[in-house]
N, C-alpha and C positions, 0 to 999 in steps of 0.2 A: 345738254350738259348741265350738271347740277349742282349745286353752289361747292360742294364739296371737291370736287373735280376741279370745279375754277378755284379755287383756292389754292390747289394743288398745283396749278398751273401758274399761280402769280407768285410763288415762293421756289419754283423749278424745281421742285423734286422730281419731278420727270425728265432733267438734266442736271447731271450731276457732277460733269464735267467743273465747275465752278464748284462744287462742294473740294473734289479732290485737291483742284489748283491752290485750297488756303489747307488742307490738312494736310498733305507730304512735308512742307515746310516747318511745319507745326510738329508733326511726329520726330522729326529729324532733330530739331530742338530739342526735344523731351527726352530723346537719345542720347543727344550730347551733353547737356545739362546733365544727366543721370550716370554717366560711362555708360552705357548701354544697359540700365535695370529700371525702367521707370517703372514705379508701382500704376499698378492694376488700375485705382482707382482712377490715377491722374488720366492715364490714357482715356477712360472712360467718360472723365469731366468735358476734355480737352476734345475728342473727337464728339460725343452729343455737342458741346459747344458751338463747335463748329461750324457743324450741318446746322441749329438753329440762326448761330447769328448772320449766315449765309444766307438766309430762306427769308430772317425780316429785311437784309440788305435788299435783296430782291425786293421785298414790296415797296421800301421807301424808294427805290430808285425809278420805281414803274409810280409810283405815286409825283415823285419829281416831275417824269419826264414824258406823263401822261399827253400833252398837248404838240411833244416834238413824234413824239412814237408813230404819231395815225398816219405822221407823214414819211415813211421807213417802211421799206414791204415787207421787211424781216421781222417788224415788230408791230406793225397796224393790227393784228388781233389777238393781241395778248389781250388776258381777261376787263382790265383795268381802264386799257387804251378804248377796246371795244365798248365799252359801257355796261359792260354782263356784272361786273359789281363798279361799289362806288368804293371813293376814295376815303369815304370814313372807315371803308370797311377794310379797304389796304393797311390806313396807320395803326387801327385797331388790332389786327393779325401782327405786322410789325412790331407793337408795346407788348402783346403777350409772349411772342418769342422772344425777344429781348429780354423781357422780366424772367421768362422760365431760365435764359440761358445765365443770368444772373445769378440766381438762385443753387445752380450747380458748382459755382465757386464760393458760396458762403461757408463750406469748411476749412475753405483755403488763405493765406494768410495775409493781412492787411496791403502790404504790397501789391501780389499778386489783383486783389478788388479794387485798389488806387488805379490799375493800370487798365483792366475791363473797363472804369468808366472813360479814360483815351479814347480807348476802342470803340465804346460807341458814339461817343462825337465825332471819329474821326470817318465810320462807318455811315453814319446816318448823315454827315456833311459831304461827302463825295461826290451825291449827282449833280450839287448846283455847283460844286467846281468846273465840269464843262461849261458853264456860263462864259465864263473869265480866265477862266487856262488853260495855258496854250499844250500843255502834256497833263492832263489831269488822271492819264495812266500812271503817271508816280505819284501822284495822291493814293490810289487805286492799290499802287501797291506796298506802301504803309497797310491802308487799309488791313488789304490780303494778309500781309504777314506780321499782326502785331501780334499771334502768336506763338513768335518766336522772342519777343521779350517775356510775355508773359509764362513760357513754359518753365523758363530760366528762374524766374521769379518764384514758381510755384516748388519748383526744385531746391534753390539755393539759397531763396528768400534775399535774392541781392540779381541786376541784370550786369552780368560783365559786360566789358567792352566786346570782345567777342560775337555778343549776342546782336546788341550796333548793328557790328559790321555783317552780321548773316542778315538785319534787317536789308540794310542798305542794299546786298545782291538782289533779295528780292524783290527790291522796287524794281533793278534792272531787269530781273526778269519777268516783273509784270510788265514794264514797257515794251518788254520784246512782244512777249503773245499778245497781250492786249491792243497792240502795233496790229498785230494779225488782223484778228479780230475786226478794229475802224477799218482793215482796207476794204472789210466786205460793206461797209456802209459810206464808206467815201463822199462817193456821189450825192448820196441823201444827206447826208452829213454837213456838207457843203449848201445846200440848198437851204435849207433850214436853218444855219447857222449855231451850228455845234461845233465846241473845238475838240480835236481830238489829235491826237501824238500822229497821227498817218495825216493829219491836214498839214500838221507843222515840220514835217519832214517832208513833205512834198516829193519832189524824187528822189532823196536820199534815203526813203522808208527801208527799204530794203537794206539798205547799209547801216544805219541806227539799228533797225532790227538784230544784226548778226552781231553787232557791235557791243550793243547791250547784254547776249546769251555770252559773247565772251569774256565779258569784265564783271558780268554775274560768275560766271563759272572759276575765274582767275581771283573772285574774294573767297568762295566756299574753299580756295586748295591754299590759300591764306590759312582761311579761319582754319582749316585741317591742320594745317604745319602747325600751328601755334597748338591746337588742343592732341597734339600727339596721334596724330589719327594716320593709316597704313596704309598699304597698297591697296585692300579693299576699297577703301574709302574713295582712292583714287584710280580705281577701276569704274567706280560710279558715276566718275566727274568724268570720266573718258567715254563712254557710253553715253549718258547727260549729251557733250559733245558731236557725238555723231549724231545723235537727235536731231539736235539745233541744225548741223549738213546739212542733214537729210528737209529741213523746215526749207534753208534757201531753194531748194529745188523746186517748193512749192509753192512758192511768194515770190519768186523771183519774175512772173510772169504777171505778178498784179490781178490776177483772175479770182473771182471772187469764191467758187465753191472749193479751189484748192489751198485761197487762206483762210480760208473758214475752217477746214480738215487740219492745216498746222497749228490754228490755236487748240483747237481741241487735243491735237497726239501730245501740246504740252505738259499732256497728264502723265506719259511715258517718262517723259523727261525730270519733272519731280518725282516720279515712283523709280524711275532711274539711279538719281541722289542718295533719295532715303533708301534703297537696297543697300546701297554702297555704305551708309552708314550701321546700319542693321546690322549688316553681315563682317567689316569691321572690328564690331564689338563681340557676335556669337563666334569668330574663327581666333580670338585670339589665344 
C-alpha cells in the first residue's frame, strides 16, 4: 500500500459514515437559518468544510490515541497505529486540512471565523478527553455539531437561542450512536482503560441510548414549533423515530457486529431529519 492510500486511510475517506453524521445536522441548519434558500456558496463552504475538518479530526484522534489503538482489534491496523506513517506525518495532514478548511470561510463574516476557531479547539481537544471523562461522547458531540451554530452565524450573522438548543439535541444524539459504536469496543475499552459513555452506563447503555434519541428528537419538534416548521418537518422527526425503534432491536442484545450496523444506519436517521426539513420548506 502506498503512502497515498495510507493517508487516505488515516483521514477515512473510505468511511464516510462520520463525514455524513456532522453534515445532515449542518445542512438542516443552513435550512433553517435560511427559511429553506441557503445560497449556493454557503452549502459549498459548509459541506467541503466538513468533509475536511472530519478527515483532520480523524488524524489528530489516531495521532492521540496511537498507543491505546494497537491494543483494539478494530483499530490495531490503522495506518498510524501500525507504524506505515509516523505521527509527524498525521499532525502534518491534520494543520493542512485545518488551514485549507479555514481558508473556505475567509469570505465569511467575523462571527462566523470567531466561532471556526471553537471548533477547532474543541475538535482537536476531544481524544484526550477519554483520559478523564466519563461520557466524552458529549464532548464528541459539541464537536459534531458546532455546525449548526456556525451555519446560523454565517446566515444571520447573530446565533439565536434556537440554534443552542439544536446544538444541545445533538450532543444527545451523538451520545446515543456513539453509545453504539463503545459497545463494539467495550471490552477492549475496559482493559486498556478508556472511558467511554457504554463504560459509564454499564447496564443501563441500552436505556441511555433510547433515552438520549428521544430527548434529541423531543428538542428538534421544540426547536420546529418555535421556528414555525409543518407537518413535513414532523413527518421527518416521525421517521428519525422509527429509526432509533428500529436501532433498539439492534443493541438491545449487546452483540457487537449488530451495534456497530446501528451506529452506522444513524446516517438514515439524520438524512431522515434534514428530508423532513427540506421538503417542509420546498412543499410550502
Amino acid at each position: 500500500m502506498n503512502k497515498l492510500e495510507l493517508y487516505f486511510r488515516l483521514v477515512r475517506l473510505d468511511k464516510p459514515i462520520g463525514t455524513l453524521l456532522l453534515l445532515w445536522p449542518t445542512l438542516s441548519a443552513l435550512w433553517l437559518a435560511s427559511n429553506g434558500v441557503p445560497d449556493w456558496r454557503l452549502l459549498l463552504i459548509f459541506s467541503l468544510g466538513t468533509l475536511l475538518m472530519r478527515s483532520a479530526g480523524c488524524a489528530i484522534n489516531d495521532y492521540a490515541d496511537q498507543d491505546f489503538d494497537k491494543h483494539v482489534k478494530r483499530t490495531a491496523q490503522r495506518p498510524l497505529t501500525s507504524g506505515r506513517i509516523s505521527g509527524k506525518e498525521a499532525l502534518a495532514i491534520a494543520a493542512v486540512l485545518a488551514l485549507i478548511s479555514f481558508c473556505l470561510i475567509l469570505p465569511l463574516n467575523a462571527l462566523t471565523k470567531q466561532l471556526s476557531v471553537a471548533a477547532v479547539i474543541i475538535a482537536g481537544t476531544y481524544p484526550y478527553f477519554k483520559r478523564f471523562f466519563a461520557i466524552p461522547q458529549a464532548y464528541l458531540g459539541i464537536a459534531f455539531g458546532f455546525g449548526i451554530p456556525m451555519a446560523f452565524a454565517a446566515v444571520q450573522d447573530k446565533v439565536p437561542a434556537v440554534a443552542w438548543v439544536l446544538l444541545m439535541g445533538n450532543v444527545l444524539w451523538a451520545v446515543a450512536y456513539d453509545t453504539e459504536y463503545a459497545m463494539v469496543d467495550r471490552d477492549d475499552d475496559v482493559k486498556i482503560g478508556i472511558r467511554t459513555s457504554a463504560i459509564t452506563f454499564g447496564r443501563f447503555d441500552v436505556a441511555a441510548v433510547m433515552a438520549c434519541y428521544a430527548l434529541y428528537l423531543a428538542l428538534l419538534l421544540v426547536c420546529g414549533w418555535q421556528l414555525g416548521m409543518g407537518m413535513w418537518y414532523q413527518a421527518g422527526l416521525l421517521v428519525a423515530a422509527g429509526i432509533a425503534c428500529y436501532h433498539y432491536t439492534l443493541i438491545r442484545g449487546r452483540e457487537r457486529d449488530p451495534c456497530f450496523y446501528a451506529f452506522r444506519h444513524n446516517n438514515w436517521l439524520g438524512a431522515a431529519v434534514f428530508a423532513g426539513v427540506a421538503l417542509d420548506f420546498a412543499l410550502r
